[in-house]
C-alpha positions as CSV (number, residue, x, y, z in Angstrom):
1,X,-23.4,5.0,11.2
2,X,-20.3,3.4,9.7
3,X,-17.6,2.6,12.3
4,X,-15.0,1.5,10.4
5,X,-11.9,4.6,11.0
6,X,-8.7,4.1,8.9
7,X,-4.9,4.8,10.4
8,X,-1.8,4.9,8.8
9,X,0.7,4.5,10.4
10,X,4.8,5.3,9.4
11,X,6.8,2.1,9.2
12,X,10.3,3.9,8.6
13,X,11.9,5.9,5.7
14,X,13.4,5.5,2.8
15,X,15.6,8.2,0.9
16,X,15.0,8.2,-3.1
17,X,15.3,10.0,-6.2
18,X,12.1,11.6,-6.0
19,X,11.7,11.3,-10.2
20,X,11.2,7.4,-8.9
21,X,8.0,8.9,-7.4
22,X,6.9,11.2,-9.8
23,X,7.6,10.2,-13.7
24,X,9.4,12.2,-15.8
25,X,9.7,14.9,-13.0
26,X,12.6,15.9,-10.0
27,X,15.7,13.9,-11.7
28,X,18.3,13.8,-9.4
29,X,16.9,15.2,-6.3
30,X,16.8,13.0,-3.0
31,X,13.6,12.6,-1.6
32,X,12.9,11.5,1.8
33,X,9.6,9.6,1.9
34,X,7.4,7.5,4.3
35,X,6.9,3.8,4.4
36,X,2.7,4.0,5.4
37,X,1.1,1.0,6.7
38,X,-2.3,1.3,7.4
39,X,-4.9,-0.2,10.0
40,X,-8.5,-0.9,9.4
41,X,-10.5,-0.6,12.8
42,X,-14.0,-0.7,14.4
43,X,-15.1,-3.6,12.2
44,X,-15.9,-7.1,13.0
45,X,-11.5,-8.2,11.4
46,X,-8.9,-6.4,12.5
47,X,-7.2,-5.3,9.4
48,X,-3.8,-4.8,7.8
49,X,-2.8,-3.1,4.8
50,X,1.1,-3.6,4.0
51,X,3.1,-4.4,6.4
52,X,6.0,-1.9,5.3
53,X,9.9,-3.0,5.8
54,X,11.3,-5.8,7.1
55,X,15.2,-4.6,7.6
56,X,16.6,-1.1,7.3
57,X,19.9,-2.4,6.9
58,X,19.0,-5.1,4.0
59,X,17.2,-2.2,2.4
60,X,20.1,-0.1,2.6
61,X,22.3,-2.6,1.3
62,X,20.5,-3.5,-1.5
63,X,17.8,-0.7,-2.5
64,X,18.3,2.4,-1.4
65,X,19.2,4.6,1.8
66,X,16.5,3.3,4.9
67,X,16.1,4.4,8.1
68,X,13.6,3.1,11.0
69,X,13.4,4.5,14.7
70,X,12.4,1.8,16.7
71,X,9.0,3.6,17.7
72,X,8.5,2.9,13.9
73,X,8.8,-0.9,13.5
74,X,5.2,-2.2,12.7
75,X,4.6,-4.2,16.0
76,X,4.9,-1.3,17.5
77,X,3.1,1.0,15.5
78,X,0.3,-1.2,15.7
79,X,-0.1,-1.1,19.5
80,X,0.8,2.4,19.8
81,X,-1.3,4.0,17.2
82,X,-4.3,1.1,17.7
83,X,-3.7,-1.1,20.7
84,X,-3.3,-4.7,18.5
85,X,-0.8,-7.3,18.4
86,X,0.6,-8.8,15.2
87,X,-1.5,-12.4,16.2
88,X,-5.0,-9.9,16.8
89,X,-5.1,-9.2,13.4
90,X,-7.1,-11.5,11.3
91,X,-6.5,-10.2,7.8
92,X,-3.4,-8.6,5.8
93,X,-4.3,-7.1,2.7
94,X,-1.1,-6.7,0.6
95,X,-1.8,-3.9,-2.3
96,X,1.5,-5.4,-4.1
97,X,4.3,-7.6,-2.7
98,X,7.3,-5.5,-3.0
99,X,9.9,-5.5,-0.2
100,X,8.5,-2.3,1.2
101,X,4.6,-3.4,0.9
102,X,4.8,-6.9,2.1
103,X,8.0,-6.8,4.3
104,X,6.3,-7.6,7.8
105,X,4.4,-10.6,6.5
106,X,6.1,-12.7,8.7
107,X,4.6,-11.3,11.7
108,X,1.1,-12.2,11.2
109,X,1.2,-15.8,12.1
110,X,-2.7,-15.8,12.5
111,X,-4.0,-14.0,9.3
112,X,-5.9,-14.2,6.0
113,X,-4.1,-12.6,3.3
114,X,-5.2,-10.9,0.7
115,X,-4.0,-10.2,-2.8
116,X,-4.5,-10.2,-6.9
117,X,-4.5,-13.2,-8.5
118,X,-2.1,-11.4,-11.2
119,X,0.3,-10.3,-8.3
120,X,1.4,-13.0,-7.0
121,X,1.6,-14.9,-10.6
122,X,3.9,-11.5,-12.0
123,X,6.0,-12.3,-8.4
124,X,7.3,-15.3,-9.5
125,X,8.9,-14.1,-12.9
126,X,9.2,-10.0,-12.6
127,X,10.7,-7.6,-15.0
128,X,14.4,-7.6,-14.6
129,X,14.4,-3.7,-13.1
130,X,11.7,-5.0,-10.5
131,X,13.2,-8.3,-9.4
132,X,15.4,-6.6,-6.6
133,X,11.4,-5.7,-5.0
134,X,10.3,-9.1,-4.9
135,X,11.7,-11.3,-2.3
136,X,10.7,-14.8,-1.9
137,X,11.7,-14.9,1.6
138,X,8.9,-12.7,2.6
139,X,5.9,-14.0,1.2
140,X,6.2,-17.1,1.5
141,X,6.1,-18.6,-1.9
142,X,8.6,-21.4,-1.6
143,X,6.7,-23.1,0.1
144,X,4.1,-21.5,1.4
145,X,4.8,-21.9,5.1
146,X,2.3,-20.9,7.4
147,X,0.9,-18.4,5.1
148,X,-3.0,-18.5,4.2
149,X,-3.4,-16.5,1.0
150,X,-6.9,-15.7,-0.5
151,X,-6.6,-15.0,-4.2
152,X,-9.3,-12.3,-5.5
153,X,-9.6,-11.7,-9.4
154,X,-10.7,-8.0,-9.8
155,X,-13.1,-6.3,-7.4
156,X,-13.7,-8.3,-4.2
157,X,-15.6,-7.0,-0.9
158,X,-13.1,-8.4,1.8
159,X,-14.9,-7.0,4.9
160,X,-17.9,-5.1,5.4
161,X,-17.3,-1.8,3.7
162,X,-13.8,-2.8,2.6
163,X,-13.0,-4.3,-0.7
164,X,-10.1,-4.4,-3.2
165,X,-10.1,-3.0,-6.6
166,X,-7.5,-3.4,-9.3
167,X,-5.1,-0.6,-10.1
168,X,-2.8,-2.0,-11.8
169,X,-0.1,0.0,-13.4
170,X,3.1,0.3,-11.0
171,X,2.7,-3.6,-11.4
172,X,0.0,-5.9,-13.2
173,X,-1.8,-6.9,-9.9
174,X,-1.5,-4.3,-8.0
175,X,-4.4,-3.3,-6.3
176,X,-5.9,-0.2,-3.9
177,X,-8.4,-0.6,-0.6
178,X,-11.4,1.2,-0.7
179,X,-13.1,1.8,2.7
180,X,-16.1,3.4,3.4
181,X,-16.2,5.4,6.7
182,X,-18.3,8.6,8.0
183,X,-16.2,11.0,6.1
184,X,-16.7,9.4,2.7
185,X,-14.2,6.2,0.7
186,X,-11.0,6.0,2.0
187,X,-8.2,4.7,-0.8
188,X,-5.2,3.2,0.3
189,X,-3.4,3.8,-3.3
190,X,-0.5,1.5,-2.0
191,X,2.2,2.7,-5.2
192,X,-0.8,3.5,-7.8
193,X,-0.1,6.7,-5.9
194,X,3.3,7.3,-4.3
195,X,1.8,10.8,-3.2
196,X,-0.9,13.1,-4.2
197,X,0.7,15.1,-7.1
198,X,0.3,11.7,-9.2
199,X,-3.5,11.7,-8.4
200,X,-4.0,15.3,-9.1
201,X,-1.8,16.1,-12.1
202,X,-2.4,12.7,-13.5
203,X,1.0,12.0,-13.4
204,X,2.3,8.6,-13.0
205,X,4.6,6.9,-10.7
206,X,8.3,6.6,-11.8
207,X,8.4,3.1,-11.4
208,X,6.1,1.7,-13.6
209,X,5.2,-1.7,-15.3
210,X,2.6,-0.2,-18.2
211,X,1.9,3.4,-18.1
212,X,-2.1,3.5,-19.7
213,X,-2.7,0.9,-17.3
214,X,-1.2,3.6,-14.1
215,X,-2.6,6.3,-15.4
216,X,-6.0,4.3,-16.0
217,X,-5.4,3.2,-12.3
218,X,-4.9,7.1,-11.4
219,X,-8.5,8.3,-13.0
220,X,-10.2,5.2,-11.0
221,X,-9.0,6.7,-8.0
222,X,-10.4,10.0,-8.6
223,X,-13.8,8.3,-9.4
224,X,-13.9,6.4,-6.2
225,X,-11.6,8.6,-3.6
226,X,-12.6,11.2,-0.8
227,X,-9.5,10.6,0.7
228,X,-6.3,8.7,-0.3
229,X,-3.3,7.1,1.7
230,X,-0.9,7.4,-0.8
231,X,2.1,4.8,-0.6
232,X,5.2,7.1,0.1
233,X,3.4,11.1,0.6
234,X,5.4,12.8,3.5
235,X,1.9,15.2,4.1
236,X,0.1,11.9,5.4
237,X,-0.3,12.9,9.0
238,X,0.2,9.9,11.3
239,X,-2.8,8.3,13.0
240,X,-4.8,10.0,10.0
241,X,-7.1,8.6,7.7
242,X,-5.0,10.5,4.6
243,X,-5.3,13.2,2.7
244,X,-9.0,15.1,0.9
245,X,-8.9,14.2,-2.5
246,X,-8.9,18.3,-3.9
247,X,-12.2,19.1,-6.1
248,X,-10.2,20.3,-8.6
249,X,-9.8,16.2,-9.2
250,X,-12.5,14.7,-8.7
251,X,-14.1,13.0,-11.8
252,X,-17.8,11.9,-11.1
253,X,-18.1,8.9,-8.1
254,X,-19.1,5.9,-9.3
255,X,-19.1,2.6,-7.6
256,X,-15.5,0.8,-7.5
């Protein structure tokens, strides 16, 4: 039996056009959306996947409308939805380092973190209409501080039943978790998948670095997925392990 159990968890809100979610569709319409973290647990690491915001206010000030209730800031959505501290958890697994992905970084003083090679290269010089994502303040890369980063180069198993792969796209490192539970492969699509319409029309998301890459990056998940954690989908249900991939998109499984 596998006991690993996957839990996101909503790290605030942020209000945005929702065509930045879904390209080419909804210009002009305000979407409220969910900042997900997500909580590996029942294996032998406690385990983070994005840490979500770091300030409503600077995000307000800077990117777009954000709100957090205080229920919702990630310390203590950790210990309400799975009992931990920010110094239990031994690894961080960052599926990209925007603001809203790697924004509590900071808080996990005694962690291994984990990202794409080609992340945290493309963090250093972005694309102009990205740079306001990356901030060097919270990852640490001048200089590194106490950070302990573990670079992987495409597929790498990270835990027991929990490895990265590449799904790059919304940015040319970015990569999704794959877990394997009791219910089937859990994928935490970090932005590869804002919410589920990108997955299941094969749609990509509106911010995007090279489309055929995300929409390469979109079919994987189908392949691999019997549930997803998309980055941003209000029908996530808190404390859930995400949303059943529908049939109707499911290419043949194959190993990630």
């Amino acid at each position: 039996m596998n006991k690993l159990k996957v839990v996101a968890m909503p790290t605030g809100w942020l209000t945005v056009d929702r065509s930045s979610q879904v390209y080419g569709r909804y210009f002009g319409q305000p979407w409220k959306v969910p900042v997900w973290s997500t909580a590996i647990v029942g294996g032998d690491k406690k385990i983070v996947v994005d840490t979500g915001i770091h300030d409503p206010a600077w995000v307000s000030s800077f990117v777009c409308p954000c709100e957090q209730a205080p229920e919702e800031r990630l310390e203590r959505a950790l210990k309400e939805y799975v009992g931990w501290s920010a110094d239990d958890v031994d690894i961080v697994i960052n599926t990209h380092l925007h603001y809203d992905h790697s924004g509590g970084n900071t808080l996990f003083r005694n962690a291994r973190f984990v990202i794409q090679t080609a992340e945290w290269e493309y963090a250093g010089r972005p694309l102009p209409t990205q740079a306001t994502y990356y901030q060097e303040f919270l990852i640490g890369r001048e200089p590194l501080k106490y950070f302990r980063w573990q670079f992987v180069n495409g597929v790498a198993d990270i835990a027991p039943g929990v490895r990265v792969v590449p799904t790059p796209g919304h940015t040319p490192g970015h990569q999704s978790v794959a877990v394997d539970t009791d219910e089937g492969v859990v994928m935490i699509a970090g932005d590869c998948a804002n919410c589920m319409e990108n997955i299941v029309d094969l749609v990509p998301v509106g911010i995007v670095h090279e489309t055929a890459a995300e929409l390469a990056s979109l079919r994987r998940i189908r392949q691999i997925a019997d549930f997803v954690i998309p980055g941003h989908d209000p029908n996530v249900v808190p404390g859930s392990s995400g949303i059943a991939l529908p049939a109707s998109a499911r290419l043949q499984h194959v190993e990630s």
